[in-house]
C-alpha positions as CSV (number, residue, x, y, z in Angstrom):
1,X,21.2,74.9,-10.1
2,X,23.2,71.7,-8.6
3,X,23.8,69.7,-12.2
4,X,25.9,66.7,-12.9
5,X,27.9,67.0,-16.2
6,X,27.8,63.7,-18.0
7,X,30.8,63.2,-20.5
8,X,32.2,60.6,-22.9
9,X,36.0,60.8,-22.6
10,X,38.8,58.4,-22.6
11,X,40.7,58.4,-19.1
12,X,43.4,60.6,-20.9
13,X,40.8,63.4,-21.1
14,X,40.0,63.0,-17.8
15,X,43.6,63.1,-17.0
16,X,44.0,66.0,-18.9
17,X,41.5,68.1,-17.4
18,X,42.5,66.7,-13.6
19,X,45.9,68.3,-14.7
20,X,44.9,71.4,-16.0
21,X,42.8,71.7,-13.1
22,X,45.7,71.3,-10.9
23,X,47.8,73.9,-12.5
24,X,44.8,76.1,-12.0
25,X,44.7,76.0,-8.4
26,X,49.0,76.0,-8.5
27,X,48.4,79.4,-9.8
28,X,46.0,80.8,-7.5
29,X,43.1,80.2,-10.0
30,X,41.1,77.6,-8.2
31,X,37.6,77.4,-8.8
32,X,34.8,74.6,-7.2
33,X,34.7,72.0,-10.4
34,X,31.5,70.9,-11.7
35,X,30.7,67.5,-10.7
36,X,31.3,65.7,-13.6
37,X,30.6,61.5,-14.3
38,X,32.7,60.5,-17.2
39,X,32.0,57.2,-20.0
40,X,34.9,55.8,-22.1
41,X,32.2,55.3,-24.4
42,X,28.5,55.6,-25.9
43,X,27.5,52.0,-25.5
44,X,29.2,52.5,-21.8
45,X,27.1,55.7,-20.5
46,X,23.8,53.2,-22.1
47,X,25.2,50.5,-20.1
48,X,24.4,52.7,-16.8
49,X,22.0,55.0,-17.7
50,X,19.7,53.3,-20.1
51,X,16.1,54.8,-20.1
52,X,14.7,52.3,-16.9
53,X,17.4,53.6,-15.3
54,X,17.1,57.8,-15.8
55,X,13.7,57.5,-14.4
56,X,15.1,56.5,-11.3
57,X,17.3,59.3,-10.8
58,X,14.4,62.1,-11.9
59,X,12.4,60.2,-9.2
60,X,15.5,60.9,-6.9
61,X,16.2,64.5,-8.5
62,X,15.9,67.1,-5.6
63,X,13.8,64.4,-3.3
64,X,16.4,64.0,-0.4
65,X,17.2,60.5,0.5
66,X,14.0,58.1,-0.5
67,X,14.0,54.3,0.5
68,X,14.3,51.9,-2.7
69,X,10.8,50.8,-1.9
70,X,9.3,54.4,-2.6
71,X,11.9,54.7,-5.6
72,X,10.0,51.7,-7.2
73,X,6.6,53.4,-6.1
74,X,7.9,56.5,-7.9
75,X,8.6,54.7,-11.2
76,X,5.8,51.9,-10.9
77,X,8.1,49.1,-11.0
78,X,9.0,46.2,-9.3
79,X,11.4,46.6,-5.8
80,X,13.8,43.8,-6.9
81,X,14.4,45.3,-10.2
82,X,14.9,49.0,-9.4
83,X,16.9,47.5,-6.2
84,X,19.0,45.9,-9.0
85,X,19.3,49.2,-11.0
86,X,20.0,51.0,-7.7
87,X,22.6,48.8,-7.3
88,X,24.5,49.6,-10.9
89,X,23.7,53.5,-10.3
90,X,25.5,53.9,-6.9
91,X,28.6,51.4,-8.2
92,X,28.8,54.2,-10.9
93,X,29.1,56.6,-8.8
94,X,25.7,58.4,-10.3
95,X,23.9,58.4,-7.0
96,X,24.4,58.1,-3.2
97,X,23.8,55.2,-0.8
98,X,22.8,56.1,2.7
99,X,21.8,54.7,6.2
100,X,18.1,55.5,5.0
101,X,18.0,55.0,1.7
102,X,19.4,56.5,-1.6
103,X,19.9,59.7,-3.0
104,X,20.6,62.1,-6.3
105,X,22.1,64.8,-5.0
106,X,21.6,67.4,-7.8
107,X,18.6,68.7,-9.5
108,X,19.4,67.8,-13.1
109,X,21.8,65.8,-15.2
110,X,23.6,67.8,-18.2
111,X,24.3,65.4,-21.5
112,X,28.1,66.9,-22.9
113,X,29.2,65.0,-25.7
114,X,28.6,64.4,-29.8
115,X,27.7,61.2,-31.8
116,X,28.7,61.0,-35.3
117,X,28.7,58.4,-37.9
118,X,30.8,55.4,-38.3
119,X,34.0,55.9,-40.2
């Protein structure tokens, strides 16, 4: 199954893993990475994908590419608005703009990451 990993990590972790990645491949032990969107924060990841917002990309989850008009069919709301959330998704780089429309290209979104209590 095609999944997006979803992550909170500071760019260092990212850098990190990009790295270690690297030194994989260096030493013959490449493998495909897991597409993988990642959050410097909590409030960040909301930011994008607040609640309005994930039911545009389950609507778009293994669809193919659907115009933004039929997107705000799907999810029985407004064009302008989910053209407006459409907008914030593909400038995070959680889905895919095309000629005919947009697009989610994986089947399912994978949450990785804990929330604890303030210190």
């Amino acid at each position: 199954m095609n999944t997006l990993t979803v992550r909170l990590s500071t760019a260092a972790d990212a850098k990190a893993r990009f790295v270690e990645a690297g030194n994989r491949a260096l030493a013959g032990n490449a493998s495909v990475a897991a597409p993988t969107l990642n959050f410097g924060s909590y409030d960040d990841m909301h930011r994008v994908l607040a609640p309005s917002r994930l039911a545009i990309v389950k609507a778009l989850a293994e669809q193919g590419v659907l115009s933004i008009r039929e997107v705000a069919r799907r999810v029985e709301r407004d064009v302008q608005a989910v053209h407006r959330d459409v907008t914030t998704l593909i400038n995070a780089g959680v889905i895919d703009r095309t000629d005919a429309g947009v697009a989610f290209p994986y089947a399912r979104i994978h949450f990785e990451f804990d929330v604890s209590a303030a210190a």
